[in-house]
Backbone as ProteinMPNN parsed JSONL, in Angstrom:
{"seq_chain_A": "XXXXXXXXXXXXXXXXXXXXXXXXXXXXXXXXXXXXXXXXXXXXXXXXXXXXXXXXXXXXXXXXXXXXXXXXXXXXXXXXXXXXXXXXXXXXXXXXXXXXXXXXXXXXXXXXXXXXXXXXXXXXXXXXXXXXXXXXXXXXXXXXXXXXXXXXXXXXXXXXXXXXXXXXXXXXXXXXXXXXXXXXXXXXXXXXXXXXXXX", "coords_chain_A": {"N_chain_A": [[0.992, -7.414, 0.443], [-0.912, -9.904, -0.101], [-4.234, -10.636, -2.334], [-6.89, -13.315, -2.127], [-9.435, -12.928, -3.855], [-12.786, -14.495, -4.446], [-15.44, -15.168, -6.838], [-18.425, -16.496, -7.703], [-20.422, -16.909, -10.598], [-21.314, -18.293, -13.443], [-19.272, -20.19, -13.271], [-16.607, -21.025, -11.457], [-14.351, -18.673, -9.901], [-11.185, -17.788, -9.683], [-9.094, -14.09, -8.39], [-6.189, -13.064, -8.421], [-4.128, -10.352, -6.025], [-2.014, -8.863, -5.439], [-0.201, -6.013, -3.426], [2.121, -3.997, -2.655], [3.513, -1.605, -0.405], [5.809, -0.277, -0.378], [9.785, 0.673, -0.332], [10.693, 3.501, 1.083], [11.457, 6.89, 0.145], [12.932, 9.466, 1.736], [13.207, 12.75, 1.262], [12.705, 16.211, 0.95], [9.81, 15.394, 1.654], [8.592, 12.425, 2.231], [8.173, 9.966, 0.086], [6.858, 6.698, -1.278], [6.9, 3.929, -2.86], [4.683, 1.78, -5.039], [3.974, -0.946, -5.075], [2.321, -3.507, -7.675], [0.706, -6.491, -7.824], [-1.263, -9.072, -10.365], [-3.549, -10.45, -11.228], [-6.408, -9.942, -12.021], [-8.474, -9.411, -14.368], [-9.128, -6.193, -14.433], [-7.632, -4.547, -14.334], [-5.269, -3.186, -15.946], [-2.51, -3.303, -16.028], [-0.485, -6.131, -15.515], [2.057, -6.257, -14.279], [3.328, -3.721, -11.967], [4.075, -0.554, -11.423], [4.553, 1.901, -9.133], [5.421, 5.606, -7.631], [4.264, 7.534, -4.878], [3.649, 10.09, -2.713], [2.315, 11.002, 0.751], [0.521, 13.181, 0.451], [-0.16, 12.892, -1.706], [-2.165, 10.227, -1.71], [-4.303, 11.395, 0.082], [-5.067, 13.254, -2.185], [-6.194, 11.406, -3.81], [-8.665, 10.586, -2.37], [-9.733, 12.64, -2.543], [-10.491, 12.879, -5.06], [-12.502, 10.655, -5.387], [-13.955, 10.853, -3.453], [-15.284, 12.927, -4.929], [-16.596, 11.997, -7.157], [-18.143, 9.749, -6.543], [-20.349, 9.98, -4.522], [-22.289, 8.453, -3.358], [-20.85, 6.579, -2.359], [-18.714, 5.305, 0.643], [-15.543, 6.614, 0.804], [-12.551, 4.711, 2.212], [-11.115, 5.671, 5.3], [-7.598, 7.789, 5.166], [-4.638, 7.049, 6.928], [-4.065, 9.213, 9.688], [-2.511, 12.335, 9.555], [0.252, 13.282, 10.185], [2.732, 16.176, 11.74], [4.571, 16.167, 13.205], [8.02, 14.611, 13.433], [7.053, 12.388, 11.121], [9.613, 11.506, 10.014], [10.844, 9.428, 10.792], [11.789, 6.53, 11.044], [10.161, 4.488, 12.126], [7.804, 5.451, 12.137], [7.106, 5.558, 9.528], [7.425, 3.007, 8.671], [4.775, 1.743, 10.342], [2.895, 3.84, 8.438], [3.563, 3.0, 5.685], [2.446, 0.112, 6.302], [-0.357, 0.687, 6.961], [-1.157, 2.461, 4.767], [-0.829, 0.225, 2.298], [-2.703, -1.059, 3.583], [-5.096, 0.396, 3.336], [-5.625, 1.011, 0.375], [-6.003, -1.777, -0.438], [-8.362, -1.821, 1.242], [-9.677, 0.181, -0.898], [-9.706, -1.692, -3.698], [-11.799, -3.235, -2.854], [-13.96, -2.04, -3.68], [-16.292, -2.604, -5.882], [-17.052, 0.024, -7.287], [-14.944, 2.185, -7.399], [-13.063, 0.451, -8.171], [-13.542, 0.46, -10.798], [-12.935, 3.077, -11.661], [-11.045, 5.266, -13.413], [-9.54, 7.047, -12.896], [-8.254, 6.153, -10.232], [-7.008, 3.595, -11.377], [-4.813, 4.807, -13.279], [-3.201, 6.413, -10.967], [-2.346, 3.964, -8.789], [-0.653, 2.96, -11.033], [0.639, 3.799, -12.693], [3.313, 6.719, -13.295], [2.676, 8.658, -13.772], [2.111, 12.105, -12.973], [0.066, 13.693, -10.268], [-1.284, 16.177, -11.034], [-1.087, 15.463, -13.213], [-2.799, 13.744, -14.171], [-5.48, 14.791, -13.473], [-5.79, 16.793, -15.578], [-5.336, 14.866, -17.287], [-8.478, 13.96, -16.742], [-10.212, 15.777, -17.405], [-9.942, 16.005, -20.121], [-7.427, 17.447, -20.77], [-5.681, 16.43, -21.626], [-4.432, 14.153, -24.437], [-5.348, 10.67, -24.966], [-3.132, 9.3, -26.204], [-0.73, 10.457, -25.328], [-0.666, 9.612, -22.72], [-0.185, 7.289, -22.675], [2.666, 6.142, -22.551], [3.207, 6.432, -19.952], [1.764, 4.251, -19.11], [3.302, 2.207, -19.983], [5.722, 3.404, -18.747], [5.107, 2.325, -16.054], [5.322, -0.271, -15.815], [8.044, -0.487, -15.293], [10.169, -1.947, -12.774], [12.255, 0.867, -9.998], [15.399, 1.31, -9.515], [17.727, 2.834, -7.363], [19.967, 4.281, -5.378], [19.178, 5.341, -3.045], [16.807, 3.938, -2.256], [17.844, 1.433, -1.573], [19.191, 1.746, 0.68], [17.433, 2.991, 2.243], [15.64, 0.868, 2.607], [17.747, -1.416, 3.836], [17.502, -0.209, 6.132], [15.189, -0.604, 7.404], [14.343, -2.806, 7.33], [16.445, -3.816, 8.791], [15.152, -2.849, 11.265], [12.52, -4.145, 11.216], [13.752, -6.615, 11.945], [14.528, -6.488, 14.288], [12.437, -6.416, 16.201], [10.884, -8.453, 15.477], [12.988, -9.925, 16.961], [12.964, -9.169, 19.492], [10.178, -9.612, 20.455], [10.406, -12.579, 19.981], [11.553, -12.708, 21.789], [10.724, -11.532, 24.368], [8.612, -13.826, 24.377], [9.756, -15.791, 24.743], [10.499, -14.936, 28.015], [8.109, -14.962, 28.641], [7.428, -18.034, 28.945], [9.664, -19.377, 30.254], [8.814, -18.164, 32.695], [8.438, -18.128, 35.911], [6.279, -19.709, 38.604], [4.179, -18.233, 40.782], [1.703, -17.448, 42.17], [0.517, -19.464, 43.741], [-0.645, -21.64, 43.064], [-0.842, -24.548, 41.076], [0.07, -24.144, 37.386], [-0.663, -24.692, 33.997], [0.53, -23.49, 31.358], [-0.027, -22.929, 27.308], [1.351, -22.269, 24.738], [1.312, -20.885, 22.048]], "CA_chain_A": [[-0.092, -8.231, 0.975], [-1.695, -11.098, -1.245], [-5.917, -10.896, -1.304], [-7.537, -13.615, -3.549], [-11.007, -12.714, -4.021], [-13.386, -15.64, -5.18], [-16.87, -15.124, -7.116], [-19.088, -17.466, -8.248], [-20.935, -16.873, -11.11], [-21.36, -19.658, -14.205], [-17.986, -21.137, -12.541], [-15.981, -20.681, -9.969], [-13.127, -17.936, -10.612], [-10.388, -16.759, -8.464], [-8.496, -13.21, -9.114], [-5.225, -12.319, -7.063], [-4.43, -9.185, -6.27], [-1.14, -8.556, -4.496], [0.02, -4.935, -3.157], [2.823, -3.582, -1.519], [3.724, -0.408, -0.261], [7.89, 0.308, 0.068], [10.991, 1.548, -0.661], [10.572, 5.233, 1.04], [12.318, 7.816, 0.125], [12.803, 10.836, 2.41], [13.521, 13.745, 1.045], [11.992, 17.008, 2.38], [9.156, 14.714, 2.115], [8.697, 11.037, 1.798], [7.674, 8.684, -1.278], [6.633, 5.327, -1.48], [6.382, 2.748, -4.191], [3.525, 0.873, -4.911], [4.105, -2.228, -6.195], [1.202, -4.111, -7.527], [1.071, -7.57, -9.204], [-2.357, -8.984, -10.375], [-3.96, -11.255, -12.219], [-7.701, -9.099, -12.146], [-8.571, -8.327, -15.721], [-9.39, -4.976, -14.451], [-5.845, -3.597, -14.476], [-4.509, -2.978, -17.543], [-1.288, -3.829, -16.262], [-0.612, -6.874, -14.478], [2.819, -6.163, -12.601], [3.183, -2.035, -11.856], [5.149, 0.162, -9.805], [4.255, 3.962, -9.113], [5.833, 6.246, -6.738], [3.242, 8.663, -4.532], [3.464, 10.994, -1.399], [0.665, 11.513, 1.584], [-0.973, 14.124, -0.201], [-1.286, 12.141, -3.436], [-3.129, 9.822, -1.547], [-5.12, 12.466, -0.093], [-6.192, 13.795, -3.796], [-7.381, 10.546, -4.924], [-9.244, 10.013, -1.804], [-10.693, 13.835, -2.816], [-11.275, 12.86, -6.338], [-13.246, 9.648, -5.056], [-15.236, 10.897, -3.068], [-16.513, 14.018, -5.274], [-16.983, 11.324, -8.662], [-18.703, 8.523, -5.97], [-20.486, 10.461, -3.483], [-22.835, 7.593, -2.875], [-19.782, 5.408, -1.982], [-17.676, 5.6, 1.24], [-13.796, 6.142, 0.652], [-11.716, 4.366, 3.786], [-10.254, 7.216, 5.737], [-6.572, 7.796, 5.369], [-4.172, 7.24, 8.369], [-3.879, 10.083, 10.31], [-1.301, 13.134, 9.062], [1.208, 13.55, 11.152], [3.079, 17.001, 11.705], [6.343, 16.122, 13.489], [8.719, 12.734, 13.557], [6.917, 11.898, 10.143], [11.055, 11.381, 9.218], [10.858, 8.661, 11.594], [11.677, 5.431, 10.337], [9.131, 3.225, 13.117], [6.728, 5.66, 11.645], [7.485, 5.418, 8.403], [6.861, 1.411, 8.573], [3.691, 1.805, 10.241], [2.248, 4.472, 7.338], [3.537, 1.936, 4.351], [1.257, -0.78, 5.947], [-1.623, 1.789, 6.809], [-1.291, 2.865, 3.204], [-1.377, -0.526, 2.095], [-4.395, -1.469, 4.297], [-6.206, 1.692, 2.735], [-5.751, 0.312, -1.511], [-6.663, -2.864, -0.482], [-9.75, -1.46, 1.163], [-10.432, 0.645, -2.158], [-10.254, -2.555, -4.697], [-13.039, -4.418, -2.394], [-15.199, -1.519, -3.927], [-16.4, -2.161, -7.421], [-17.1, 1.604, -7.784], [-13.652, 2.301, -7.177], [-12.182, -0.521, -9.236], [-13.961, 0.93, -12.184], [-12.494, 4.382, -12.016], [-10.149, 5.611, -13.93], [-8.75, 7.63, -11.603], [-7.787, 4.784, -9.09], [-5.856, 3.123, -12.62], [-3.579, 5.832, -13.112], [-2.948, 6.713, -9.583], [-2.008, 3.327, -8.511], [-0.097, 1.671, -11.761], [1.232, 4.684, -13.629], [3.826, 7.228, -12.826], [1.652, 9.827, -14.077], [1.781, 13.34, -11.793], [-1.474, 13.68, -9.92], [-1.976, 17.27, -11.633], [-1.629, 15.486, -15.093], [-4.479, 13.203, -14.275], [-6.79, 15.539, -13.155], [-5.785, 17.369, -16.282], [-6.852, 13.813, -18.506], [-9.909, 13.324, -16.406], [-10.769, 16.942, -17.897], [-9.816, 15.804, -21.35], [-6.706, 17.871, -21.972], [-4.619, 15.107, -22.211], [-5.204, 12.603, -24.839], [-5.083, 9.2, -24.483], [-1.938, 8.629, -26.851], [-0.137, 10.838, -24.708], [-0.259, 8.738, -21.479], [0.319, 5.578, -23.224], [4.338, 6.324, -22.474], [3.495, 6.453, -18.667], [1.498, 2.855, -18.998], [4.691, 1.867, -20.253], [6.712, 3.384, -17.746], [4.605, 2.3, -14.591], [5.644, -1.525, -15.661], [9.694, -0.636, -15.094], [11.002, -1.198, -11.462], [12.394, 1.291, -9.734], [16.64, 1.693, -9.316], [17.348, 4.219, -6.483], [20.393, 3.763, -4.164], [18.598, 5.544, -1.385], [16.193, 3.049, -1.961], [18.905, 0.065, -1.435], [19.522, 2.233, 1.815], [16.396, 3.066, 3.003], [14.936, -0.806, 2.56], [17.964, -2.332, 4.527], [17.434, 0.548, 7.468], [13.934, -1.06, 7.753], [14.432, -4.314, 7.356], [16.937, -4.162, 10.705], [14.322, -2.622, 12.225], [11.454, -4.999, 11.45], [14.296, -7.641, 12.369], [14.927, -6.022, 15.983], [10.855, -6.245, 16.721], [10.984, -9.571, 15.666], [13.844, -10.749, 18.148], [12.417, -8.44, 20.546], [9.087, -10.635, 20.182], [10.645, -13.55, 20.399], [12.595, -12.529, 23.448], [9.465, -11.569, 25.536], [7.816, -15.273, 24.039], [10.387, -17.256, 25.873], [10.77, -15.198, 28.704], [6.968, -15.387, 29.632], [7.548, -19.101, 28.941], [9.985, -19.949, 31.057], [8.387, -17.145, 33.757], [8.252, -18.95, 37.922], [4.998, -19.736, 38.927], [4.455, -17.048, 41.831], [0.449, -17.588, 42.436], [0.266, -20.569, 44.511], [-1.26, -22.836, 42.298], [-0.38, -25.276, 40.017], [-0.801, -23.943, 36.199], [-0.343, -25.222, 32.917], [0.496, -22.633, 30.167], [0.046, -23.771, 26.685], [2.157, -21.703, 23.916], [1.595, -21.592, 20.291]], "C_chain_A": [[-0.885, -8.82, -0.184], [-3.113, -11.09, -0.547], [-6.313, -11.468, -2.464], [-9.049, -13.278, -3.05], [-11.639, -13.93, -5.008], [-14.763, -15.11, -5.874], [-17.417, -15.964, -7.752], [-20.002, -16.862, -9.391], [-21.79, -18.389, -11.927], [-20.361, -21.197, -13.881], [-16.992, -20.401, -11.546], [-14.313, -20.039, -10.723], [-12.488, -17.561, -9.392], [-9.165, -15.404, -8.63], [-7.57, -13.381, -7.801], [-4.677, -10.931, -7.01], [-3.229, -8.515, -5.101], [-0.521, -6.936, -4.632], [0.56, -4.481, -1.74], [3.28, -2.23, -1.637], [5.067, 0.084, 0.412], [8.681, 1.146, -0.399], [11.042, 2.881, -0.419], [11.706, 5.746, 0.802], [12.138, 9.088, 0.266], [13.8, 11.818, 1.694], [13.553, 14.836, 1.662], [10.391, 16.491, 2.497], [9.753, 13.032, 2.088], [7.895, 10.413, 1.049], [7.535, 7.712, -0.841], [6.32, 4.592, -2.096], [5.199, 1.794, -3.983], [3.686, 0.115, -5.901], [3.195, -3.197, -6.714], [1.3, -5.484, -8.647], [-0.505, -8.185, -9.343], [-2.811, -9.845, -11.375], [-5.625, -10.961, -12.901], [-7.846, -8.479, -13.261], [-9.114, -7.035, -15.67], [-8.642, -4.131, -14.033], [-5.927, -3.963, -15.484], [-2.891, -3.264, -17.246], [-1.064, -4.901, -14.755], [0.408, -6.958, -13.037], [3.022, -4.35, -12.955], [3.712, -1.527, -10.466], [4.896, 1.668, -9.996], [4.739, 4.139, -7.784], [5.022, 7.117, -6.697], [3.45, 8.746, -3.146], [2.438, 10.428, -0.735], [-0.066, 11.989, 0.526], [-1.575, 13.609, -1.09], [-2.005, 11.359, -2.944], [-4.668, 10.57, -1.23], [-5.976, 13.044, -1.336], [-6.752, 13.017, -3.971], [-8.256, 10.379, -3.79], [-10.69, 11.372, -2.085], [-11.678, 13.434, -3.893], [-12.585, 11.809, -6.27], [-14.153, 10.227, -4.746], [-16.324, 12.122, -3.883], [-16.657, 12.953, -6.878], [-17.951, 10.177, -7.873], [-18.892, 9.326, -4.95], [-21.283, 9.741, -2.495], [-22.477, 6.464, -2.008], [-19.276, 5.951, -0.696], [-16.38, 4.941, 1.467], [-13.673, 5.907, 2.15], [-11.033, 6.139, 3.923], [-8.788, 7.246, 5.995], [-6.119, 7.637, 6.294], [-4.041, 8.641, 8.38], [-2.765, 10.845, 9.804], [-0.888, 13.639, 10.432], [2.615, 14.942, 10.661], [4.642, 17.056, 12.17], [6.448, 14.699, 13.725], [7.944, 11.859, 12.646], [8.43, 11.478, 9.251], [11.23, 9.963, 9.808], [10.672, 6.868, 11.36], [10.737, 4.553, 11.113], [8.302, 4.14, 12.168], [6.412, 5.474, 10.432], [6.502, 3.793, 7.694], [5.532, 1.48, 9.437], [2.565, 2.497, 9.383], [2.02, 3.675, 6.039], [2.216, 0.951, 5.052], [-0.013, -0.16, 6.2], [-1.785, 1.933, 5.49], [-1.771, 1.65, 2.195], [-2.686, -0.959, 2.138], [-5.339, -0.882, 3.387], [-6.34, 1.035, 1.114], [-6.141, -1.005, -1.41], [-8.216, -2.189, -0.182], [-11.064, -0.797, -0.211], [-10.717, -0.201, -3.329], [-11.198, -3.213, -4.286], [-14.527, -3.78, -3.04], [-15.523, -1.376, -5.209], [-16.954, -0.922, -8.137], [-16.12, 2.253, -8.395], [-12.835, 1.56, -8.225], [-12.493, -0.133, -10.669], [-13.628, 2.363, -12.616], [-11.035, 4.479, -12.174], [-8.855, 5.822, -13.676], [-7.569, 6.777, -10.867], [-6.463, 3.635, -10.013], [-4.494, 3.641, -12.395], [-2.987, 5.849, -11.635], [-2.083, 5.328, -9.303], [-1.02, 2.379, -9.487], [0.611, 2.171, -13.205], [2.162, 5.611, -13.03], [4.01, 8.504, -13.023], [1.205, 11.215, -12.836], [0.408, 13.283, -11.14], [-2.241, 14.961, -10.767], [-2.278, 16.946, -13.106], [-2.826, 14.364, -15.266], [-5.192, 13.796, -14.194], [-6.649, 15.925, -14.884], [-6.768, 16.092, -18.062], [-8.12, 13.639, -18.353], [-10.525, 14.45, -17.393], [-10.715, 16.757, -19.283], [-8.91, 17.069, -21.875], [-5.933, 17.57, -21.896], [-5.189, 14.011, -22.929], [-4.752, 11.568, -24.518], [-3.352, 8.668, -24.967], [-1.073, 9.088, -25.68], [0.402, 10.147, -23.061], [0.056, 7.435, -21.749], [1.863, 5.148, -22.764], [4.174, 6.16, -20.714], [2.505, 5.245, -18.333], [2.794, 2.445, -19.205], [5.546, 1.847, -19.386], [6.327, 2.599, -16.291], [4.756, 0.347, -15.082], [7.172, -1.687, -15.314], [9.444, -0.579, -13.787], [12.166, -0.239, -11.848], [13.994, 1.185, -9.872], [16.929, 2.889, -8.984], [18.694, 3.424, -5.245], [19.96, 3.939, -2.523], [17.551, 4.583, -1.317], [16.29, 1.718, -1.347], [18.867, 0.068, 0.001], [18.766, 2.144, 2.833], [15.652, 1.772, 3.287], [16.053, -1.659, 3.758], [18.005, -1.591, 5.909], [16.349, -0.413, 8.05], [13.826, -2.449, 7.893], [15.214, -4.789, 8.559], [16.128, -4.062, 11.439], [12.906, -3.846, 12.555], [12.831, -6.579, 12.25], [14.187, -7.88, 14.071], [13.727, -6.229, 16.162], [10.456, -7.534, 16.627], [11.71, -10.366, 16.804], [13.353, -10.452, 19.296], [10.888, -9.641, 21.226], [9.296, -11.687, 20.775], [11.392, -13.87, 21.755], [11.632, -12.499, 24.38], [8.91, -12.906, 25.323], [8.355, -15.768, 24.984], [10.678, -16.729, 27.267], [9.698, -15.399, 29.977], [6.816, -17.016, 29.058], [8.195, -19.879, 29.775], [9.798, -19.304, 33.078], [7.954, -18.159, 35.134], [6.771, -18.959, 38.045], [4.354, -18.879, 40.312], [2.888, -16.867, 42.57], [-0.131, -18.592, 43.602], [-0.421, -21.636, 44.127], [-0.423, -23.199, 41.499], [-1.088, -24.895, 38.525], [-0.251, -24.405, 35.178], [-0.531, -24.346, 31.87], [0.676, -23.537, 28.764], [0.692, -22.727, 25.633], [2.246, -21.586, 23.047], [2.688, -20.818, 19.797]], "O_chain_A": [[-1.409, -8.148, -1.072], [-3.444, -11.281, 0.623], [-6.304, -10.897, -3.555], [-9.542, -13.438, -1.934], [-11.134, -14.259, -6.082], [-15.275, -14.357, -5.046], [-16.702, -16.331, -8.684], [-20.546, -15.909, -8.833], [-22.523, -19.218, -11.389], [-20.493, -22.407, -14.059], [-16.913, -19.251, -11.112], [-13.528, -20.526, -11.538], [-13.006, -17.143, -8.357], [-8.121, -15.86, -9.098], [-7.892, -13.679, -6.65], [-4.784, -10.296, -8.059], [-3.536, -7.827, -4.128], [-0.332, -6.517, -5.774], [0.135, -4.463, -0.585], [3.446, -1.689, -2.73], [5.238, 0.679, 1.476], [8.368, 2.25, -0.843], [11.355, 3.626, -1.347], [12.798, 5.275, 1.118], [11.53, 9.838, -0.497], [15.013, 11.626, 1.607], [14.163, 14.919, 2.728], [9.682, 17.059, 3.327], [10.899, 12.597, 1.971], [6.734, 10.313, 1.446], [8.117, 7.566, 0.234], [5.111, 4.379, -2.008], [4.885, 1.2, -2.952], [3.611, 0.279, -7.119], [3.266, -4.134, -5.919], [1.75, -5.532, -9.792], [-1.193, -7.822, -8.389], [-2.239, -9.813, -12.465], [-6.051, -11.506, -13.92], [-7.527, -7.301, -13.422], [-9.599, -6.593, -16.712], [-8.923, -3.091, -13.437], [-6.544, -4.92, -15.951], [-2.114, -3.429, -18.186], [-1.301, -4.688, -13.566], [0.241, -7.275, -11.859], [2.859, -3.868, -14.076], [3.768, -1.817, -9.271], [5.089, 2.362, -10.994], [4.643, 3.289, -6.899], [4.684, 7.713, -7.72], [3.455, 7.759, -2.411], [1.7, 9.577, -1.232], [-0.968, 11.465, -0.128], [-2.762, 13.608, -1.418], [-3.04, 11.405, -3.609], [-5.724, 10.475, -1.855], [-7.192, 13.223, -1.412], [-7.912, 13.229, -4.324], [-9.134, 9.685, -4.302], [-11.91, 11.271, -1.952], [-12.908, 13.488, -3.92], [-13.58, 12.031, -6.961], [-15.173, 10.306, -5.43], [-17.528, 12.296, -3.693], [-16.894, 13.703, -7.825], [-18.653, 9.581, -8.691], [-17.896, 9.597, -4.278], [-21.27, 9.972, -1.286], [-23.147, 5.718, -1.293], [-19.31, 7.181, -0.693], [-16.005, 3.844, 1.882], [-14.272, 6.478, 3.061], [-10.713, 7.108, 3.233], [-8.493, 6.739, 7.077], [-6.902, 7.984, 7.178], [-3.918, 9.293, 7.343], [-1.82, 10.111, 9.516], [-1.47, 14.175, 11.375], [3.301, 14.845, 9.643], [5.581, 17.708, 11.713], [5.604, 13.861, 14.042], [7.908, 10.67, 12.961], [8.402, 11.189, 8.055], [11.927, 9.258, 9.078], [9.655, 6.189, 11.496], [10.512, 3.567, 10.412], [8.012, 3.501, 11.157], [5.234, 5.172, 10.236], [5.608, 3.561, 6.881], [4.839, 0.842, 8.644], [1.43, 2.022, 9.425], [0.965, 3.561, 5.415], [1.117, 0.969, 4.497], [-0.9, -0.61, 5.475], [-2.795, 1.382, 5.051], [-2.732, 1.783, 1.438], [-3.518, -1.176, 1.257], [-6.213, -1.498, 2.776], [-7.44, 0.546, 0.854], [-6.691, -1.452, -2.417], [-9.073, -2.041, -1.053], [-12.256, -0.979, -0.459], [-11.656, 0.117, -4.059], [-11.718, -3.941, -5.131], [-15.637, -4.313, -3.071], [-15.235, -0.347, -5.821], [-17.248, -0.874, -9.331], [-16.162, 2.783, -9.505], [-12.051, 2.104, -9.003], [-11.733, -0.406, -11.598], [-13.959, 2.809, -13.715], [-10.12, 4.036, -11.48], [-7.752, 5.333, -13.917], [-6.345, 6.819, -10.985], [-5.455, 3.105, -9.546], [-3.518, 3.259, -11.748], [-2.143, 4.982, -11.405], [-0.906, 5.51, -9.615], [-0.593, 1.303, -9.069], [0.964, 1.575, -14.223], [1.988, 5.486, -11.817], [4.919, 9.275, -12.717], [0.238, 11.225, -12.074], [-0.408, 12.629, -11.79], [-3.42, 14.908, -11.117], [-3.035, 17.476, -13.919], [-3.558, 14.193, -16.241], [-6.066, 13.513, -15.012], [-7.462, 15.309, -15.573], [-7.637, 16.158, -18.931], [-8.905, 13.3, -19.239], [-11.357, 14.042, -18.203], [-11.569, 17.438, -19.852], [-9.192, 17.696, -22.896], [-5.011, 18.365, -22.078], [-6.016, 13.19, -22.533], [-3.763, 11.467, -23.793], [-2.598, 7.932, -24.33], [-0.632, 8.183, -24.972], [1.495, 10.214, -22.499], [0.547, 6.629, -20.959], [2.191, 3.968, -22.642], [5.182, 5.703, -20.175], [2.343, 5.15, -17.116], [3.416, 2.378, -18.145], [6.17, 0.842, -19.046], [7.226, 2.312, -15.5], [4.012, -0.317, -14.361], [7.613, -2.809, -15.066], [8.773, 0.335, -13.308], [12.817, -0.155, -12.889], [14.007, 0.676, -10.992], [16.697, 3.888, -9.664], [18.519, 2.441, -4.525], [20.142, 3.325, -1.472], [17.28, 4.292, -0.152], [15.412, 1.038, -0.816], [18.643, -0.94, 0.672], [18.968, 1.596, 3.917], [15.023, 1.729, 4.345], [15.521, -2.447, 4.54], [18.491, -2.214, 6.853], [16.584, -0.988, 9.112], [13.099, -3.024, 8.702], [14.923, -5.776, 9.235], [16.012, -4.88, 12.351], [12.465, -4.252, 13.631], [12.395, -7.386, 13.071], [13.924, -8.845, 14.788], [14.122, -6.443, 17.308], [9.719, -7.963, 17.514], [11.175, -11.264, 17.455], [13.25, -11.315, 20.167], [10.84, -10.245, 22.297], [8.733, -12.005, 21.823], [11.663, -14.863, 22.43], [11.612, -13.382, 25.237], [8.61, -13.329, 26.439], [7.774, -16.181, 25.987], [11.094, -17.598, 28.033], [9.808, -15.681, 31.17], [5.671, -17.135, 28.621], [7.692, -20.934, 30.161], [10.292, -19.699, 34.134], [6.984, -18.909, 35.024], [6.132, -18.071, 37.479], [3.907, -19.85, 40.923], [2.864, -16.132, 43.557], [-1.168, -18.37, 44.227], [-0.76, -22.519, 44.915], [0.562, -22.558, 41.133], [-2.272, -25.119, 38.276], [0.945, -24.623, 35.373], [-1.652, -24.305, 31.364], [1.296, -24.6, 28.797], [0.075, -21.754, 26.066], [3.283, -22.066, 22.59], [3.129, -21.024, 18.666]]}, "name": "protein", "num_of_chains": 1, "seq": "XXXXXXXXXXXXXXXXXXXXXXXXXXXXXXXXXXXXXXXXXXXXXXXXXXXXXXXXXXXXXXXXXXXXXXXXXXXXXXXXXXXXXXXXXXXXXXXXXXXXXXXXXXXXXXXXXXXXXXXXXXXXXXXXXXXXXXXXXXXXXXXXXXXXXXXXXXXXXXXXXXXXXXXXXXXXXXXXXXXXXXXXXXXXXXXXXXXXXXX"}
């Protein structure tokens, strides 16, 4: 999902700020890439790909709210206990998940933490951030996982899992378009004369 944000200051600027959330891969859980491309000089990297779980969202939404208590983080979708394997569900969580990181760059609290960097544009464990926020990781040391969080991904279950989903969003589409035309060409059954209009 593409969001330009405009601000006016001395002149008129526009940042873009695109972020997608794919390629799962189920395991005995499920992953999801976050792909982010960006033109917002407040990334340090402009295109970036990290792989993160539920829960990791969960932590950063922990770490947020106990470093910004003044702020309120969006609230995760809902955790789900069974038929989280479930590819419909699956594709409704990626754009939930989405939804949710867009909601967190609208907050310049958020955009200024650290935290929220790593997490989203590195491929940096969640336990070894906490461990830099604490300062016992130095800086040189993560420099190698800036680095890495600019390589895509290569993953055949990824090849796999992308064209499962992609039938599926196909079928919901035809499906769509199947109910469109057949309340289009639907009998008039009321006793009046009506004029449907169709975009």
């Amino acid at each position: 999902m593409i969001v330009f944000d405009c601000s006016v200051c001395s002149c008129f600027t526009m940042t873009m700020f695109d972020v997608s959330v794919r390629n799962p891969i189920t395991r005995d859980f499920t992953t999801y890439e976050i792909a982010i491309e960006t033109s917002d000089p407040a990334f340090t990297l402009k295109r970036s790909y990290a792989r993160r779980r539920y829960n990791d969202f969960c932590w950063l939404r922990k770490i947020l709210q106990f470093h910004h208590p003044t702020c309120e983080v969006p609230e995760l979708p809902p955790k789900q206990m069974f038929g989280n394997t479930d590819i419909n569900f699956i594709i409704r969580r990626m754009k939930a998940l989405e939804s949710w990181i867009i909601g967190l760059t609208k907050e310049p609290m958020f955009i200024s933490d650290t935290t929220v960097h790593l997490f989203l544009q590195t491929k940096m464990p969640c336990e070894q951030i906490e461990k830099y926020l604490k300062g016992e990781i130095s800086e040189e040391y993560i420099q190698s996982f800036w680095k890495a969080g600019s390589v895509a991904e290569e993953d055949s279950n990824i090849r796999e899992n992308t064209e499962d989903i992609s039938s599926i969003i196909n079928i919901e589409k035809e499906h769509k378009e199947e109910n469109e035309t057949k309340d289009a060409v639907a009998p008039n059954t009321s006793g009046f004369d009506s004029i449907r209009v169709i975009n």
